[in-house]
MARGU-713782 format. One line per 2 residues: number of its first residue (from 1); their letters; for each residue x, y, z of N, C-alpha, C. Coordinates in Angstrom, 1 decimal. Each point is the difference from the previous one (the first is absolute). Layout:
<rolos>
NUM = A = X/Y/Z/X/Y/Z/X/Y/Z  ...;
</rolos>
This chain:
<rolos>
1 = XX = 118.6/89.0/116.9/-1.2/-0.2/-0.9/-1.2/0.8/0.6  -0.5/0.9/-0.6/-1.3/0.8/0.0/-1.5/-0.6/-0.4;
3 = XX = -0.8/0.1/1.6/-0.7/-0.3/0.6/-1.5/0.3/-0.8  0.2/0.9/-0.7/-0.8/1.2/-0.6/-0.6/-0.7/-1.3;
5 = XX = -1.3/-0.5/0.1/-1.0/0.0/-1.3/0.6/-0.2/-1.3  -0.1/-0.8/-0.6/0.7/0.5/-1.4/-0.9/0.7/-1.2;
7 = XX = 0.0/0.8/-0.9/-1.4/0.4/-0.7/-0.8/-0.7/-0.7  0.1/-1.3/-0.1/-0.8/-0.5/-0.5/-0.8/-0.8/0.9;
9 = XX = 0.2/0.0/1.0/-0.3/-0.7/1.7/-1.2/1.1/0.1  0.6/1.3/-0.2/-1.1/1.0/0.7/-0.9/0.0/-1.3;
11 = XX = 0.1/0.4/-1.2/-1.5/-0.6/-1.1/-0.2/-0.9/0.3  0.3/-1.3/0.3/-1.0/-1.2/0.4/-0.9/0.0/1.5;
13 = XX = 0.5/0.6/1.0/-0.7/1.3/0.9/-1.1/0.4/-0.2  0.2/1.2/-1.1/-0.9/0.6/-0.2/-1.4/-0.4/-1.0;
15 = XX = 0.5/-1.2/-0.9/-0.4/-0.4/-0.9/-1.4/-1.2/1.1  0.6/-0.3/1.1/-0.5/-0.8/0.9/-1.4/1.1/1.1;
17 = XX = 0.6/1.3/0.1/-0.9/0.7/0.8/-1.1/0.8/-1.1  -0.1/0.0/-1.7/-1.0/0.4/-0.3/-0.4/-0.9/-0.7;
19 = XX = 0.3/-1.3/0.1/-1.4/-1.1/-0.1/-1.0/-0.2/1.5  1.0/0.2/0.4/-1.0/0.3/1.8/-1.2/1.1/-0.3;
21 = XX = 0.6/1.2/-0.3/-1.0/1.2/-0.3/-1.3/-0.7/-1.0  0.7/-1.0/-1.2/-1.0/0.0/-1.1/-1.3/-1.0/0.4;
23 = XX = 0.1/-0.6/1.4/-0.9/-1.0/0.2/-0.8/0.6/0.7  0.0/1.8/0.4/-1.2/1.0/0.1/-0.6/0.7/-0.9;
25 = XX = 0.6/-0.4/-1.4/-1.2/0.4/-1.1/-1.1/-0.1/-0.1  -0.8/0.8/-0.1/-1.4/-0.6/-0.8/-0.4/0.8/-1.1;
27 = XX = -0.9/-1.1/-0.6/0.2/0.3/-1.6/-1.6/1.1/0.2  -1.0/-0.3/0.9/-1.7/0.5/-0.3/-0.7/0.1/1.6;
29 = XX = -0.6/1.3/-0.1/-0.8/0.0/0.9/-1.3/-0.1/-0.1  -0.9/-0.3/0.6/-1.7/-0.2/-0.5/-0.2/1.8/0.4;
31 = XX = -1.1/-0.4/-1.2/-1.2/1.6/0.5/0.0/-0.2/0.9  -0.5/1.5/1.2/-0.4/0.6/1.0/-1.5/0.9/-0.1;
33 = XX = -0.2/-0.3/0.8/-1.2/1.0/0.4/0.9/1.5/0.6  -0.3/0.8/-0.9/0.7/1.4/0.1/-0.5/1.0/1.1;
35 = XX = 0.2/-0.5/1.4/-0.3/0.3/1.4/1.5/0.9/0.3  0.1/1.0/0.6/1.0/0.8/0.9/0.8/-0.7/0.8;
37 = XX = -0.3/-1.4/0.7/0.6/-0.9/0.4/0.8/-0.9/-0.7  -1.1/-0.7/-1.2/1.2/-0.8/-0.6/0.5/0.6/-1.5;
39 = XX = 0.1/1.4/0.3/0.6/0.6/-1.2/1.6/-0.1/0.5  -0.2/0.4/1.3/1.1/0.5/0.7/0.6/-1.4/0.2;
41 = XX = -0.2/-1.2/0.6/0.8/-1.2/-0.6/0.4/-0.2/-1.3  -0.9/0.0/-0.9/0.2/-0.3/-1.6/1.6/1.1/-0.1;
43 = XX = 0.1/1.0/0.5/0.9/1.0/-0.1/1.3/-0.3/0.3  0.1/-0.2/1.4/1.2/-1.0/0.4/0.5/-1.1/-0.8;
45 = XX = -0.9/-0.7/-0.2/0.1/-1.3/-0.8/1.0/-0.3/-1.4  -0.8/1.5/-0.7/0.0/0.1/-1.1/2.0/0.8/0.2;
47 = XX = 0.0/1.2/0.9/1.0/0.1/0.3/1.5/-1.0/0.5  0.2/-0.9/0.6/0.3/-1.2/0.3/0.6/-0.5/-1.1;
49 = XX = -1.3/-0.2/-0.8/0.4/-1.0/-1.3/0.4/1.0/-1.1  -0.4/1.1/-0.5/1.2/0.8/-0.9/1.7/0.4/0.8;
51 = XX = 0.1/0.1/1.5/1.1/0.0/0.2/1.0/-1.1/-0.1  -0.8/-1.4/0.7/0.9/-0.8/-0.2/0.3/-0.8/-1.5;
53 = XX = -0.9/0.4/-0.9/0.9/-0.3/-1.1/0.7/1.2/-0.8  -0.4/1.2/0.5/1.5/1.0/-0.1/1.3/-0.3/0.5;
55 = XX = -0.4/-0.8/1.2/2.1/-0.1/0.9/0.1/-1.4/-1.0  -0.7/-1.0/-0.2/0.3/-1.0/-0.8/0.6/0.0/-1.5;
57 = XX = -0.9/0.6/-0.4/1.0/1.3/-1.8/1.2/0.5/0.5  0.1/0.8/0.9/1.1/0.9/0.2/1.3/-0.6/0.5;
59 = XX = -0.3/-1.5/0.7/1.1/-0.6/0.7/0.5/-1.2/-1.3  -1.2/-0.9/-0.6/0.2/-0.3/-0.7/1.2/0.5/-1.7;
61 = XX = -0.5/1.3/-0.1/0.6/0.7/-1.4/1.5/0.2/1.1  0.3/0.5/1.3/1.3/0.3/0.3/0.6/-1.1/0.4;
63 = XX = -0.7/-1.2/0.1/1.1/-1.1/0.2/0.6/-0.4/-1.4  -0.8/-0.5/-1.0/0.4/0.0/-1.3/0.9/0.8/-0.2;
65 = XX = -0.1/1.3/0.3/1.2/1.2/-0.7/1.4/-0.6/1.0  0.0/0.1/1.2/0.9/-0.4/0.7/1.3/-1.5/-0.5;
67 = XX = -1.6/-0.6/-0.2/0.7/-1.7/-0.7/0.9/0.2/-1.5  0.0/1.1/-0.4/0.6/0.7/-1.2/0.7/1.1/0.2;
69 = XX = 0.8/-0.1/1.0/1.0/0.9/0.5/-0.6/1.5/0.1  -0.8/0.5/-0.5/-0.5/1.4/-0.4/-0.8/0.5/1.3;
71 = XX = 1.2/1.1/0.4/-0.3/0.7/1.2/-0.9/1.1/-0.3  0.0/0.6/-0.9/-1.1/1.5/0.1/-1.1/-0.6/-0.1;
73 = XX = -0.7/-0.6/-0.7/-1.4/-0.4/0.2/-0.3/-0.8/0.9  0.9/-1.1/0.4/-0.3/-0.6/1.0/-0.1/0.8/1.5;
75 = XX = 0.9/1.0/0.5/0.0/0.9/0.8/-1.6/1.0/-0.1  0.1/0.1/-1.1/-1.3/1.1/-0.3/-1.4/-0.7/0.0;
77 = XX = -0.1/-1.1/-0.3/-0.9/-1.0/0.3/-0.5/-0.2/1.7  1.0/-0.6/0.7/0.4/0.1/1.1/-0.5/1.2/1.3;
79 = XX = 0.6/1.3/-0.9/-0.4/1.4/0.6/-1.7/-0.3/-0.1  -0.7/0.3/-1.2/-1.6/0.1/0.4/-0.4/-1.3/0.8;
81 = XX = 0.4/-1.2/0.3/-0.5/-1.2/1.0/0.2/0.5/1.2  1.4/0.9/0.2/0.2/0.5/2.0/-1.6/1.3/-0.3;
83 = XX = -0.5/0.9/-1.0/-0.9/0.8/0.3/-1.2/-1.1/0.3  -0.1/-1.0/-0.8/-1.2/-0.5/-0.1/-0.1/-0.7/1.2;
85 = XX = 1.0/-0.4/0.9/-0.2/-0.7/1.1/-0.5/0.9/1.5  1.0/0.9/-0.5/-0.1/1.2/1.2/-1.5/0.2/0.1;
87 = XX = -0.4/0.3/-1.2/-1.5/0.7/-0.2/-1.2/-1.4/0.7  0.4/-1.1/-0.3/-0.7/-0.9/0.3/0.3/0.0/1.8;
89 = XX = 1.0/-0.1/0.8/0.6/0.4/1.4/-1.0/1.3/0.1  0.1/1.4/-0.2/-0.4/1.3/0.2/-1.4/-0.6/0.1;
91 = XX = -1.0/-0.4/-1.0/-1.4/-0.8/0.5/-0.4/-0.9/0.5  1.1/-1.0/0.5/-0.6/-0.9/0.9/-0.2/0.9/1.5;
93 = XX = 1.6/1.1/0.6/0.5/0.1/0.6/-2.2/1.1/0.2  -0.2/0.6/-0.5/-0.9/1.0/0.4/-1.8/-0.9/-0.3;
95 = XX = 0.1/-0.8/-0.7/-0.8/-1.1/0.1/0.0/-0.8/1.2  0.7/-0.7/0.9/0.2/-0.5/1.4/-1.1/1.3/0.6;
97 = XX = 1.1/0.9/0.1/-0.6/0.9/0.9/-1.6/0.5/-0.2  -0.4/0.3/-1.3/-1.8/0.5/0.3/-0.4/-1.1/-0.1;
99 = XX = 0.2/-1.6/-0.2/-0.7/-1.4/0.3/-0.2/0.1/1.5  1.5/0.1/1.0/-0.6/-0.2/1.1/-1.1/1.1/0.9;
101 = XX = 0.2/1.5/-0.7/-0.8/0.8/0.4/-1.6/0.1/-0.7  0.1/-1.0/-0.4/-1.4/0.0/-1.0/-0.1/1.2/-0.7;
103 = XX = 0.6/0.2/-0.9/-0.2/1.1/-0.8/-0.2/-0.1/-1.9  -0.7/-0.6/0.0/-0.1/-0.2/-1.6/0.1/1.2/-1.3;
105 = XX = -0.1/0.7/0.3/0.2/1.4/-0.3/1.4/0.2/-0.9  0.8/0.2/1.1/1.1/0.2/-0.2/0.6/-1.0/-0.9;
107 = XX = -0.2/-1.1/-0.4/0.3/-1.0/-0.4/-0.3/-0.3/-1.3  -1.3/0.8/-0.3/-0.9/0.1/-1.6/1.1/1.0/-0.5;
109 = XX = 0.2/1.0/0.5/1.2/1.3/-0.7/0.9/-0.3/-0.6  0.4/-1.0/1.5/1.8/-0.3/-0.3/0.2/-1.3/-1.0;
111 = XX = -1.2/-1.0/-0.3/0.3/-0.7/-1.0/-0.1/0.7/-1.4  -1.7/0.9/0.4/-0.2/0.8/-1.6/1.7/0.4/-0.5;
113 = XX = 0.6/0.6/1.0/1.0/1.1/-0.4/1.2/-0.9/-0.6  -0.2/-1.4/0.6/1.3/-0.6/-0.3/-0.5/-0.9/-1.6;
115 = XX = -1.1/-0.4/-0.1/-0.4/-0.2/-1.7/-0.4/0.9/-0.8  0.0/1.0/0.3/-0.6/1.4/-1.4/1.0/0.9/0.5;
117 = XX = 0.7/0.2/0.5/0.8/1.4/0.3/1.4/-0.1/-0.7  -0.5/1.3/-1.0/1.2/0.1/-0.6/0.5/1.5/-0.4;
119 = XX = 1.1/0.4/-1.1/0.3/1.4/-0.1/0.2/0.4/-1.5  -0.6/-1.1/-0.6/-0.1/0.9/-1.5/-1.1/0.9/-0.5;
121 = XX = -1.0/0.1/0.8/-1.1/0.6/-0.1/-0.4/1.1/0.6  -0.3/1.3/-0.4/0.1/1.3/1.0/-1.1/-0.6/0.9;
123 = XX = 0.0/0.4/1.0/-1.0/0.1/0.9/-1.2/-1.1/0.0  0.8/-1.1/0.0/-0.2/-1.6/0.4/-0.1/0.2/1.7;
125 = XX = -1.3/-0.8/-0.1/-0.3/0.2/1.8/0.5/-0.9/0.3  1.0/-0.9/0.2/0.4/-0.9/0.8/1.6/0.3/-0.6;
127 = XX = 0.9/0.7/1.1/1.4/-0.1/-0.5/0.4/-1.4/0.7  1.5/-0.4/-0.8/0.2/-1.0/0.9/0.7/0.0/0.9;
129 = XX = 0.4/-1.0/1.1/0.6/-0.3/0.9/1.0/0.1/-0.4  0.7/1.3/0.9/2.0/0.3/0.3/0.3/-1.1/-0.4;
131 = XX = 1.0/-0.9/-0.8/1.1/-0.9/-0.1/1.0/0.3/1.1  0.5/1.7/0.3/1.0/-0.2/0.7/-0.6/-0.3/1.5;
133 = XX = -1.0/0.7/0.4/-0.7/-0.2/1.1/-0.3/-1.2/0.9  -0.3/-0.9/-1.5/-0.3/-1.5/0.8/1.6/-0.8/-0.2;
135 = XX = 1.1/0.1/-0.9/1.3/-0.3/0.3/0.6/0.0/1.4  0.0/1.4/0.2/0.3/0.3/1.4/-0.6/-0.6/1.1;
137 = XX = -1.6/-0.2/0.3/-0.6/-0.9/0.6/0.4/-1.3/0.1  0.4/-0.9/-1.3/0.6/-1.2/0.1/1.2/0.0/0.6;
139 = XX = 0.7/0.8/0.2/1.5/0.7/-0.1/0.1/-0.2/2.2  -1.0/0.4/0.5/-0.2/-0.3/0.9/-0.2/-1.2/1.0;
141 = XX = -0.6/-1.0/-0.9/0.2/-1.4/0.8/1.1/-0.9/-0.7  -0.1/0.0/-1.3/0.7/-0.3/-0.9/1.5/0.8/-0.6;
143 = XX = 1.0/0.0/1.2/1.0/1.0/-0.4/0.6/-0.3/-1.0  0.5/1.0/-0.7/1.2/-0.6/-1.0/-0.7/0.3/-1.5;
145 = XX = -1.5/0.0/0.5/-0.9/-0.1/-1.7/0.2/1.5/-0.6  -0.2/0.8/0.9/0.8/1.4/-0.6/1.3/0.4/-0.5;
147 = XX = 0.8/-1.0/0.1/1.5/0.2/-0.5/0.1/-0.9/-1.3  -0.4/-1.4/0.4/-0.3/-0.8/-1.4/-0.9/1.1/-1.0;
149 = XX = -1.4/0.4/0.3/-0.1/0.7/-0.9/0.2/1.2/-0.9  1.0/0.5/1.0/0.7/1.4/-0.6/1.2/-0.8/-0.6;
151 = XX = 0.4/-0.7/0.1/1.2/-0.8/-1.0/-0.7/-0.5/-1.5  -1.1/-0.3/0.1/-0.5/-0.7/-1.3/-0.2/1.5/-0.8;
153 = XX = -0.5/0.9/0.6/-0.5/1.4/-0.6/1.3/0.5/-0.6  1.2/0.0/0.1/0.7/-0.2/-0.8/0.5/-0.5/-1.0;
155 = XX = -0.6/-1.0/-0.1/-0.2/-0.8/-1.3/-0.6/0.6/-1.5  -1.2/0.7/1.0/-1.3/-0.1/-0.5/0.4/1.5/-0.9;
157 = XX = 1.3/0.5/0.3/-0.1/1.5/-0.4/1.7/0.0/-0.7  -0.2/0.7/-1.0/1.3/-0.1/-1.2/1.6/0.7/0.8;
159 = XX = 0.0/-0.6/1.1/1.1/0.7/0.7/1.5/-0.6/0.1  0.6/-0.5/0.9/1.0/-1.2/-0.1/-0.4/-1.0/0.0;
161 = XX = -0.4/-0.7/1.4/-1.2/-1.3/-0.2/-0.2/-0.6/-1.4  -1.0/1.2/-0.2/-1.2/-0.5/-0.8/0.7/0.2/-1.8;
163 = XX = 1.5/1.0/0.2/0.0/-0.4/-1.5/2.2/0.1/0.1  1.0/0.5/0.4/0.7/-0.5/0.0/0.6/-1.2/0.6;
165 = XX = -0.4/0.3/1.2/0.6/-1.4/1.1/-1.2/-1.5/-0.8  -0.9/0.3/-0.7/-0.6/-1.5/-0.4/1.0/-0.4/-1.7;
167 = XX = 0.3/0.8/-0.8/0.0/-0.1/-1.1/1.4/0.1/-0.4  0.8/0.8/0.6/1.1/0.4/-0.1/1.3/-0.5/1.2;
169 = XX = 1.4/-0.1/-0.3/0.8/-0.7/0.2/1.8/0.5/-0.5  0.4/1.3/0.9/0.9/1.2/-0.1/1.5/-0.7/0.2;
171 = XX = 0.9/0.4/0.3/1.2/-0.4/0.0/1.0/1.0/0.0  0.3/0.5/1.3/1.3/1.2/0.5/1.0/-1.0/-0.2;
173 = XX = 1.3/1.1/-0.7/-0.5/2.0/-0.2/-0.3/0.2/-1.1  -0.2/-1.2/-1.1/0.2/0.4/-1.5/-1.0/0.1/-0.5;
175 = XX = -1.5/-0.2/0.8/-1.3/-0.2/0.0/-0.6/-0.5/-1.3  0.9/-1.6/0.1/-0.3/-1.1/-0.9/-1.7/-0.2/0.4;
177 = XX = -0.9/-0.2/-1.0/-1.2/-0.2/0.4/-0.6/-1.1/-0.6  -1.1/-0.9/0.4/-0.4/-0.8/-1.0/-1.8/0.1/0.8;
179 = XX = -1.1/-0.6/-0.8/-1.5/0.0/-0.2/-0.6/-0.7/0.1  -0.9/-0.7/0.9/-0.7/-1.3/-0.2/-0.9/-0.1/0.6;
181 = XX = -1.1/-1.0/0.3/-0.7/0.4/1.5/0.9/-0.9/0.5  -0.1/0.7/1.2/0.8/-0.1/1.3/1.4/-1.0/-0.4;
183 = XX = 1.1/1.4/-1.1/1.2/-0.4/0.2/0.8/-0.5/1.2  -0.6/0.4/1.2/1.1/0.4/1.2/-0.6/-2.1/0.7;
185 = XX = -0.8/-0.2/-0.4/-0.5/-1.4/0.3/-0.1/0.5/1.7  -1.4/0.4/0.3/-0.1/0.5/1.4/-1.3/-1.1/0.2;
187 = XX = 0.0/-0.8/1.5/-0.6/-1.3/0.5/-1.4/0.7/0.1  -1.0/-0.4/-0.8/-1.4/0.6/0.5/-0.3/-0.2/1.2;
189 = XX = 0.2/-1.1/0.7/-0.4/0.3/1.4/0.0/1.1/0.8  1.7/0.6/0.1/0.5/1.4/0.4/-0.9/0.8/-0.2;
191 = XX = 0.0/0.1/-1.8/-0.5/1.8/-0.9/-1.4/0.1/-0.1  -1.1/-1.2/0.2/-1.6/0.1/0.2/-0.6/-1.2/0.3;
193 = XX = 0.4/-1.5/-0.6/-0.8/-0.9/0.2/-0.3/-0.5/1.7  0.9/0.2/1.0/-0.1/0.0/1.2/-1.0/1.2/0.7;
195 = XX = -0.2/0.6/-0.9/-1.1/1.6/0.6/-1.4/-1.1/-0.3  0.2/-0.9/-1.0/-1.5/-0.5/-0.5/-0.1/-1.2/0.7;
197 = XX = 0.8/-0.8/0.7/-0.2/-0.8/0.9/-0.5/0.4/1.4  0.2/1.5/0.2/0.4/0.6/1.4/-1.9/0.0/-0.2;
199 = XX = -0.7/0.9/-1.0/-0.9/0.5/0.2/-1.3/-1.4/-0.5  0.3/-0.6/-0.7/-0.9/-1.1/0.2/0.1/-0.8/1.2;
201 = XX = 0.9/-0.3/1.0/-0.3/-0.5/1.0/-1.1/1.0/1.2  0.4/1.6/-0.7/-0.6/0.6/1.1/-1.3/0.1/-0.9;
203 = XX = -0.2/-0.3/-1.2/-1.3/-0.2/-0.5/-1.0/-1.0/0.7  0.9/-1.2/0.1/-0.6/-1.0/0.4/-0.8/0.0/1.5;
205 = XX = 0.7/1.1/0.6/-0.2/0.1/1.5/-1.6/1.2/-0.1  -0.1/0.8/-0.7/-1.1/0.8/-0.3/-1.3/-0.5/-0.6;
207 = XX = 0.6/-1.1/-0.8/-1.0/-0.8/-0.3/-1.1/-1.0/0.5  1.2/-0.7/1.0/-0.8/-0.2/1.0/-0.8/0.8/1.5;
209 = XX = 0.8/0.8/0.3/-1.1/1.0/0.8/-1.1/0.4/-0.8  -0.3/0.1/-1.6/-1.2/0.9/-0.3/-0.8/-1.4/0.1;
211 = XX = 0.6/-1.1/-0.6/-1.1/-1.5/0.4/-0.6/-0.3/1.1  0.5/0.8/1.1/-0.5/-0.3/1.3/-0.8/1.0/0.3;
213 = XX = 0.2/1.1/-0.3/-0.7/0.9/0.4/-1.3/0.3/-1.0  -0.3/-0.9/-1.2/-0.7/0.2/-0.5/-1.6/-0.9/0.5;
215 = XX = 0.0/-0.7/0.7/-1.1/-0.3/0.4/-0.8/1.1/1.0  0.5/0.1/1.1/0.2/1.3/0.8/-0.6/1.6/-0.5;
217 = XX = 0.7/-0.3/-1.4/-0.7/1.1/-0.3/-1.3/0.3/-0.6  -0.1/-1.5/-0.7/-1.5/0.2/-0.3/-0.8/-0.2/0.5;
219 = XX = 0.3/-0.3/1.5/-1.1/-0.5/0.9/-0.4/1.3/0.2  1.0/1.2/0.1/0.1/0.9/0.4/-1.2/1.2/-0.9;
221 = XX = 0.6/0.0/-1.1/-0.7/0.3/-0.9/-1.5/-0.4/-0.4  -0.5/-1.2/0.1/-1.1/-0.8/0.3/-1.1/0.9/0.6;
223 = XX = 0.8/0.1/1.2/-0.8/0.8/1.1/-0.2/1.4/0.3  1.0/0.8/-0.6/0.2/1.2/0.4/0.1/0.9/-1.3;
225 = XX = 0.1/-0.7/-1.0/-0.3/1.1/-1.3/-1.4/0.1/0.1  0.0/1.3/-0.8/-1.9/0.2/-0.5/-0.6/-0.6/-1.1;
227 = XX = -0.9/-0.8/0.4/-0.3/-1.1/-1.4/-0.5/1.2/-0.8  -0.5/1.2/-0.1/0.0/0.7/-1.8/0.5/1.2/0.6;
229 = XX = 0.6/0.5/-1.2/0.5/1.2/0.0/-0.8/1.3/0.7  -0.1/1.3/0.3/-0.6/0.8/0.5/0.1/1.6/-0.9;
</rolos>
């Protein structure tokens, strides 16, 4: 008898770790007095709270797909939550560092870049932050997240994964075939919903280092930003 999760064990899992996330919502922030200091909190802040209800959409829409057998969107769902977590890791990980060096600076850039940077626009001054760059970064404390996420990327692209091995269902040598989603009946745990258990737990663990480290840093900021621009 096998020891191992059953899938509907791991959706109630996960279903259990983003009501945890949703008790960090907030719905409103008050006006600010529009200071260099507390722009630069407002910034964070504001960053924080559009990410974490992006991993909450994104985990949310892939558990549903999962709970309905449907591996390509759920897998491709899945894929942008390992980018969005990495990226959230890649800024905590360089956030730590200019907090303890008091460097506020570096820290106005790297949030600007991570809320306005993007690439549909020629010569948009803020590009954004590598996805593969900060993967890799997670990839380092967090092994395994670079292989889970090159398995989902599969999914995500019209190849076997993502469109025979999900849809189709062959039969040597006479190459009897038949069509369905997931004729071959393959356990989501295996093919993605276990990638989305893997990274909400390591969500949960980033979430709390930025909670901790967020006092710290506005003390930081408090003190060592320039109350007006120059």
């Amino acid at each position: 008898m096998s020891d191992s999760p059953t899938d509907a064990e791991i959706l109630l899992k996960v279903s259990s770790l983003l009501d945890a996330f949703r008790t960090d919502f907030i719905e409103y922030l008050e006006p600010i007095k529009p200071t260099t200091r507390n722009i630069l909190v407002r910034i964070f802040e504001v960053w924080r709270q559009a990410n974490l209800r992006r991993l909450v959409d994104l985990a949310d829409s892939a558990h549903f797909q999962f709970s309905q057998g449907r591996l390509v969107p759920g897998c491709t769902l899945t894929r942008a939550l390992y980018e969005t977590i990495a990226i959230q890791y890649y800024i905590h990980k360089k956030m730590a560092v200019h907090t303890s060096k008091c460097e506020p600076e570096p820290i106005h850039y790297l949030l600007a870049t991570a809320i306005f940077g993007h690439k549909d626009i020629p010569d948009w001054q803020s590009p954004p932050i590598q996805v593969m760059t900060a993967i890799d970064h997670l990839d380092k404390e967090f092994n395994g997240c670079r292989s889970e996420y090159d398995h989902l990327c599969e999914y995500a692209h019209p190849n076997l994964k993502g469109g025979f091995g999900t849809y189709v269902q062959q039969y040597l040598p006479n190459l009897e075939t038949k069509f369905g989603m997931n004729p071959q009946a393959l356990k989501m745990d295996t093919w993605g919903l276990g990638s989305l258990e893997i990274i909400l737990v390591v969500a949960s663990e980033i979430h709390s280092r930025l909670n901790n480290l967020q006092p710290e840093f506005v003390s930081m900021a408090m003190k060592y930003a320039p109350d007006h621009l120059h």
